[in-house]
Every structure is written in C-alpha cells, then in structure tokens.
TIZATOR-736796 format. One record per residue (C-alpha): residue number from 1; residue in three letters; x, y negated, z. Coordinates in nm, 2 decimals, decimal comma, padded with zeros to 4 digits. Each point is the difference from the previous one (the first is absolute). Layout:
{bami NUM 'ALA' {X Y Z}};
...
***
This chain:
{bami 1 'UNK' {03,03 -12,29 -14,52}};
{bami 2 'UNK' {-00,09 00,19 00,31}};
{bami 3 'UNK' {-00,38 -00,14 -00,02}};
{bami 4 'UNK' {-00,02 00,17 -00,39}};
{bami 5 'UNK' {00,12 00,33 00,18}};
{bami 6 'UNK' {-00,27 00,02 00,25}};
{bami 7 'UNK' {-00,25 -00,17 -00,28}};
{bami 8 'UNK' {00,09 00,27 -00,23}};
{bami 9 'UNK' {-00,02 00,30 00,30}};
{bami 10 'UNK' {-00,33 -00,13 00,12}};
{bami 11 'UNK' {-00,14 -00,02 -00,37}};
{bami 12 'UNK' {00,13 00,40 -00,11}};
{bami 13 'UNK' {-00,12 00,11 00,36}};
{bami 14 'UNK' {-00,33 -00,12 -00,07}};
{bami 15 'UNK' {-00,03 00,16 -00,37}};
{bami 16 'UNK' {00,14 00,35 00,13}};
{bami 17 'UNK' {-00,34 -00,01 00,26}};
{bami 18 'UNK' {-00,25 -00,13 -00,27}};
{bami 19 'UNK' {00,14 00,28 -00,24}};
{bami 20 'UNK' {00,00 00,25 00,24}};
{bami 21 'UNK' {-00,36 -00,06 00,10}};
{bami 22 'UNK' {-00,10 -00,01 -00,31}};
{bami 23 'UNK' {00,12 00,33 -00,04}};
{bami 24 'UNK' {-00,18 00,15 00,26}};
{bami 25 'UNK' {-00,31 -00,12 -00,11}};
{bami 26 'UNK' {00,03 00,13 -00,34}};
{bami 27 'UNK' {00,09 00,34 00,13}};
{bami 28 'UNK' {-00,34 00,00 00,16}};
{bami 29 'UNK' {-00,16 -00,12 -00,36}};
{bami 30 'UNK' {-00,18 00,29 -00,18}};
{bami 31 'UNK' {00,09 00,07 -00,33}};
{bami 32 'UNK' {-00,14 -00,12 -00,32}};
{bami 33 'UNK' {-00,30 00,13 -00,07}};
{bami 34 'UNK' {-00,04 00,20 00,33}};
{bami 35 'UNK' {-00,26 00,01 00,25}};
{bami 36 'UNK' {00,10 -00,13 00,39}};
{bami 37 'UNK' {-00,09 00,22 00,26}};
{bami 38 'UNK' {00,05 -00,05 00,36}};
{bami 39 'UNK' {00,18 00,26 00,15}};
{bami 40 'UNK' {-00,29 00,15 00,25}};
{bami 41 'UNK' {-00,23 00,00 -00,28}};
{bami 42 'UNK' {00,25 00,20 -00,20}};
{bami 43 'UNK' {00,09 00,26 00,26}};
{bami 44 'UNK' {-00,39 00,05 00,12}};
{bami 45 'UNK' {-00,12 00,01 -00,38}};
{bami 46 'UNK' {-00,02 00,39 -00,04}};
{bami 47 'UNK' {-00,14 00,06 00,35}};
{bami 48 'UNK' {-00,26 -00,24 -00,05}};
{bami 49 'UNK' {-00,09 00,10 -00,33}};
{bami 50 'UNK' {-00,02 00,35 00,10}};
{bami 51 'UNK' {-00,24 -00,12 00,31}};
{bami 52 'UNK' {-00,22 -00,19 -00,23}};
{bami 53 'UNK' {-00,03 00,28 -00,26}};
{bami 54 'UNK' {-00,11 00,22 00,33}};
{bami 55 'UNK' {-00,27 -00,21 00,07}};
{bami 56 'UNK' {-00,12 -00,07 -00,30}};
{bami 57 'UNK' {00,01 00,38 -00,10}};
{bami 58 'UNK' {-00,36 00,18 -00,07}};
{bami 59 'UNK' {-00,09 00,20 00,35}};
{bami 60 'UNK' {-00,14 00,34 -00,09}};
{bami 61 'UNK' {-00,39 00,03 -00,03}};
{bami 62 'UNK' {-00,12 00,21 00,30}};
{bami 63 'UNK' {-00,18 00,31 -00,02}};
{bami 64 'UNK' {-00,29 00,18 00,12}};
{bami 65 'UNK' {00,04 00,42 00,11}};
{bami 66 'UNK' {-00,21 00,18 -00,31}};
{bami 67 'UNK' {-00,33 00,11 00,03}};
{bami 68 'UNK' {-00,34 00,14 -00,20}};
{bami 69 'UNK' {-00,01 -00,28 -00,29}};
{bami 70 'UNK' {-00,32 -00,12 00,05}};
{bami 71 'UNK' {-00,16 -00,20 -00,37}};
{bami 72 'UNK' {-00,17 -00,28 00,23}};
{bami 73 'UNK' {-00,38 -00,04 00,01}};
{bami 74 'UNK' {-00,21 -00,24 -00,19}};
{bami 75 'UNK' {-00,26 -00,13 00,26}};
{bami 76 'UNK' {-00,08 00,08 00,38}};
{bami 77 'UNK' {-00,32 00,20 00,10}};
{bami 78 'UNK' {-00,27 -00,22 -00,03}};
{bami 79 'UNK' {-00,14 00,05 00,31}};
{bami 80 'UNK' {00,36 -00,03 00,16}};
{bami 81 'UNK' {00,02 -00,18 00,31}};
{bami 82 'UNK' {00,34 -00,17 00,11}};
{bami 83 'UNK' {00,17 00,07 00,32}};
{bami 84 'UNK' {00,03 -00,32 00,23}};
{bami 85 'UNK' {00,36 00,07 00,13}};
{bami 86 'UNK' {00,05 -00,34 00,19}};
{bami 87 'UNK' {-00,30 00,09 00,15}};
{bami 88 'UNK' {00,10 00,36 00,06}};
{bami 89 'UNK' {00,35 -00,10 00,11}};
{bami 90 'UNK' {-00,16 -00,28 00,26}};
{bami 91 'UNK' {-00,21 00,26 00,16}};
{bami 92 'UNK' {00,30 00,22 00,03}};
{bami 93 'UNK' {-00,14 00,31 -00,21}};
{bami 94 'UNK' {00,31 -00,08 -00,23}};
{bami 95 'UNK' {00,34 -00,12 -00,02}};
{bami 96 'UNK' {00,18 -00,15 -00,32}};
{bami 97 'UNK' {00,35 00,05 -00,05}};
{bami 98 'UNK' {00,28 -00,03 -00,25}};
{bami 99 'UNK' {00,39 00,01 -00,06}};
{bami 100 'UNK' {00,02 -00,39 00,01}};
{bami 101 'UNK' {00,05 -00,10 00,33}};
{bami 102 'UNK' {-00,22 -00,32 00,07}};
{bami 103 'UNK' {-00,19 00,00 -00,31}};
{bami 104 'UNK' {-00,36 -00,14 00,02}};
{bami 105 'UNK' {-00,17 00,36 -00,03}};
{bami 106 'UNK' {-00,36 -00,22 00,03}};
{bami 107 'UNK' {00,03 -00,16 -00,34}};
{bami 108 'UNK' {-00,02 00,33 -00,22}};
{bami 109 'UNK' {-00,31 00,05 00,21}};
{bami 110 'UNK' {-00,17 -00,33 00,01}};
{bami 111 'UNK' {-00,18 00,00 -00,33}};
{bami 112 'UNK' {00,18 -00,28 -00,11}};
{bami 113 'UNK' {00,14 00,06 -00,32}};
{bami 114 'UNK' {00,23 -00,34 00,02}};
{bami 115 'UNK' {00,16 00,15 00,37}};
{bami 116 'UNK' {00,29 00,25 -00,05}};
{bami 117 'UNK' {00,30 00,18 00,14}};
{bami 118 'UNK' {00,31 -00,06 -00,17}};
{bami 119 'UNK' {00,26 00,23 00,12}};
{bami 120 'UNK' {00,39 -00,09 00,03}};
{bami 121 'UNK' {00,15 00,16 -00,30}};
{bami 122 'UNK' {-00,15 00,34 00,18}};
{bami 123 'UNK' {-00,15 00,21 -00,35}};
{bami 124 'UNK' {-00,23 00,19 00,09}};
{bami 125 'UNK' {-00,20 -00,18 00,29}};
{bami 126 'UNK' {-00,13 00,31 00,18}};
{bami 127 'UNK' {-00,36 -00,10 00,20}};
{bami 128 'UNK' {-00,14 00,26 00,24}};
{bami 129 'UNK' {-00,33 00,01 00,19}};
{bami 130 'UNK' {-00,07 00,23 00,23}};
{bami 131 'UNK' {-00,31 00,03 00,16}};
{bami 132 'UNK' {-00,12 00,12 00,39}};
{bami 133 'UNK' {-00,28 00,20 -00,16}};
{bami 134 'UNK' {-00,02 00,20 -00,35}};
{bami 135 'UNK' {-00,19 -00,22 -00,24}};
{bami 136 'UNK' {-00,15 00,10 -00,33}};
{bami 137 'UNK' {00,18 -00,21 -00,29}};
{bami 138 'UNK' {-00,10 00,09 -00,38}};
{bami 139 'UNK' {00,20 -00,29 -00,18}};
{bami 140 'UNK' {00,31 -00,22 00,04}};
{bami 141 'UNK' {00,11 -00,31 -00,24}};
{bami 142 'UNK' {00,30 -00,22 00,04}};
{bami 143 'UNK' {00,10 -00,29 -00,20}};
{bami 144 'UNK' {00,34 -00,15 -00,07}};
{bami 145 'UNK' {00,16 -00,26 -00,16}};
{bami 146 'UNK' {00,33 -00,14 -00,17}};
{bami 147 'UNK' {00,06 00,27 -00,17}};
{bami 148 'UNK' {-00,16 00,37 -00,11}};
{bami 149 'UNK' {-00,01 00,23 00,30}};
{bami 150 'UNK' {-00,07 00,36 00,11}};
{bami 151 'UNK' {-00,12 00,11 00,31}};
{bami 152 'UNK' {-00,03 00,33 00,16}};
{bami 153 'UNK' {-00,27 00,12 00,26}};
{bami 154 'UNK' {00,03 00,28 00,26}};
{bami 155 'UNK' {-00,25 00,13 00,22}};
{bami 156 'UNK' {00,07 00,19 00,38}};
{bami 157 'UNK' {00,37 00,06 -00,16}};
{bami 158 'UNK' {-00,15 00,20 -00,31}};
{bami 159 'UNK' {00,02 00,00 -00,36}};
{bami 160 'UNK' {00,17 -00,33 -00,11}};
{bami 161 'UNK' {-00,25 -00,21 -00,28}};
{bami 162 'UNK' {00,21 -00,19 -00,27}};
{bami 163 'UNK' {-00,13 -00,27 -00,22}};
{bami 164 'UNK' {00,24 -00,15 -00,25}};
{bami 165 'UNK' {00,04 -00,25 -00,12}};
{bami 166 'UNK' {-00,24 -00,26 00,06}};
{bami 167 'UNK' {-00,04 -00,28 -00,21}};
{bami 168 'UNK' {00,07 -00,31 00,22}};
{bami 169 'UNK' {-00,28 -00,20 00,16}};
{bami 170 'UNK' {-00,22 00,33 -00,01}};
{bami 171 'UNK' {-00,16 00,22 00,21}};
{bami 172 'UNK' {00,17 00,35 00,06}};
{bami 173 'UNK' {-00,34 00,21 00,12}};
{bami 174 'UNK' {00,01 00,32 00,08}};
{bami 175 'UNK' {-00,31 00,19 00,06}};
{bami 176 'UNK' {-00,04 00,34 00,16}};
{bami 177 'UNK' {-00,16 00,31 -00,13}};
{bami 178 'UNK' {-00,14 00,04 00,34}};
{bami 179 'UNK' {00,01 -00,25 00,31}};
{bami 180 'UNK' {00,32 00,05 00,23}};
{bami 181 'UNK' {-00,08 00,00 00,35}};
{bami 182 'UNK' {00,35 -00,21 00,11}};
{bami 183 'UNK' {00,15 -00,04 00,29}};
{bami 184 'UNK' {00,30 -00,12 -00,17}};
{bami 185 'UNK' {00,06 -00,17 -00,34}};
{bami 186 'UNK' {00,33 -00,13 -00,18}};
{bami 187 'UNK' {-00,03 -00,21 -00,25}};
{bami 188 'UNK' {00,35 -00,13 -00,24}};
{bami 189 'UNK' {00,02 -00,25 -00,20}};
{bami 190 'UNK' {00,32 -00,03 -00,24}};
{bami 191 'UNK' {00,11 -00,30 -00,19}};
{bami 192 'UNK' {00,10 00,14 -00,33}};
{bami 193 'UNK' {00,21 -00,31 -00,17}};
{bami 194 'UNK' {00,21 -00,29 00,03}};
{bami 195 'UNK' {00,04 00,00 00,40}};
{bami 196 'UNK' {-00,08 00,20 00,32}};
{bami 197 'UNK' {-00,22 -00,27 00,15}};
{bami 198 'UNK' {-00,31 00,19 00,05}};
{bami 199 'UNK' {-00,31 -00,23 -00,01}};
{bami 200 'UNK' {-00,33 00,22 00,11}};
{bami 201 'UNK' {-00,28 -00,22 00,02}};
{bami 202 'UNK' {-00,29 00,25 00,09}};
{bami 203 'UNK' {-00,06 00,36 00,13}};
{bami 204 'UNK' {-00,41 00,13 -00,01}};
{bami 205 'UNK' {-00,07 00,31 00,15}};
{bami 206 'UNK' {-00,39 00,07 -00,06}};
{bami 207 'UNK' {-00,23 00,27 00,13}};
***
C-alpha cells in the first residue's frame, strides 16, 4: 500500500513538470499564421529602416555660381597650339590645384584620354592653375564622363564663362573673342545626374 502511494506521487509529480514545460514552450510559440521575430530585431527595426532609407536617399546634385552662358564652340583655332602644363608645372612657371585633396592633378594634363580624376562625391571638381608669369591662352576644352556636365571658366577673378550642359563624353571648348593673357584660370566641372562623383578626364588650354 505504502509503495502505490509513493508510485502514484512520483508518477503525478512527474506529469505536473512535463505539463508545465510544455506550457512554457507554447507561450513562446507564435501564433498561427504569424511571422517570428527575435526581439532585437523587432526593437531595432524602425531605426534601421530609417538609417537605410538615409543612405540610400538621392544626395542633391551640386551646383556651380552663374555666369555669362556661353553656347560652346564647334572646333579649336586651327593653328591652335596646346599648352604643355606637366611641362609648365615641372619647370615651376605653374602650379595645379583643386578642392580634392590628393587627387592626381597630372592625369587631366597628361594627354591621356584613358587617365582621370575622379573626385569623392565632391560636384563640382574645381581645378586651378596659376601661373609665375602672364601667359597668352586663346582656348580651353575639358572632357568628362559618366554623365552630362557643365563647366565654368574664370579668368584673373573676372567674368565667370558657363557652358551647359554638355553631352557626356564630349568636349566643352570654349574659345575666346580675343586671347587672355592669364595669370590665373579656374576651371569647374559639374556632374549633372545620377551622382556627385565627378570624373574629369582632360583639361587643354591652347595658345
């Protein structure tokens, strides 16, 4: 008798914990027809979302400061001559320059259409040469690519020159009434779609 008592306490002890678990792991079961989601994922679900949309957001294009629209010319001068900056800039009668620190300056002067400076999501690239002595300069060209561009050319902090747009893959050329004796020149070059990576792959001067 007293063996069937402890039988029969041992045997209900046991089906109280095997019900009880079971109950606990159903309370952890989602529902029918409802999607599981761990609990970080849950919580952290609108701040990520909102940090993904943030990066995948458009940036805004950049701009370039307004000048005299300038329709772009057709050809060069035939007797133009082209301006050997590396040379110039070897021989220290000029220094190149831009807004992209490090950026190879030699390749939009090597006149090697394949070479290029592609800037860090910095729209415009701004390139400046400035040279020891005034030289005569009666053209300029520049040719970008990845997208249609406009550039802008200033001479000695004058009147701003504006061409836009570009198609892309052209030549921008601007030629002047009469030859500029520079001692300074800025030349812009805008990205006008998709991104702000700026790829210049030449800049002529010619005399």
């Amino acid at each position: 008798m007293r063996s069937s008592i402890i039988r029969f306490g041992i045997i209900a002890a046991l089906t109280l914990t095997t019900l009880t678990a079971c109950e606990y792991e159903f309370k952890d079961q989602p529902a029918k027809g409802e999607k599981e989601v761990p609990v970080d994922e849950e919580e952290n679900a609108p701040e990520e979302k909102q940090a993904e949309q943030k990066r995948d957001a458009p940036k805004p294009m950049g701009t370039i400061a307004p000048g005299k629209p300038y329709q772009g010319a057709t050809s060069l001068p035939a007797d133009a001559k082209r301006l050997d900056i590396l040379n110039l800039t070897a021989s220290n009668q000029a220094t190149a320059s831009s807004n992209v620190p490090g950026a190879a300056l030699d390749n939009l002067f090597d006149g090697a259409d394949d070479s290029l400076v592609r800037t860090p999501e910095i729209n415009p690239l701004d390139t400046t040469l400035t040279f020891t002595a005034a030289t005569k300069v009666r053209a300029i060209r520049v040719r970008s690519t990845y997208s249609d561009f406009a550039i802008a050319v200033q001479v000695d902090g004058g009147e701003r020159i504006v061409l836009d747009p570009v198609p892309e893959g052209d030549w921008a050329t601007i030629v002047f009434p009469t030859p500029v004796n520079a001692k300074q020149i800025l030349v812009q070059t805008l990205r006008k779609s998709r991104d702000n990576f700026v790829h210049v792959n030449e800049i002529e001067l010619y005399q």
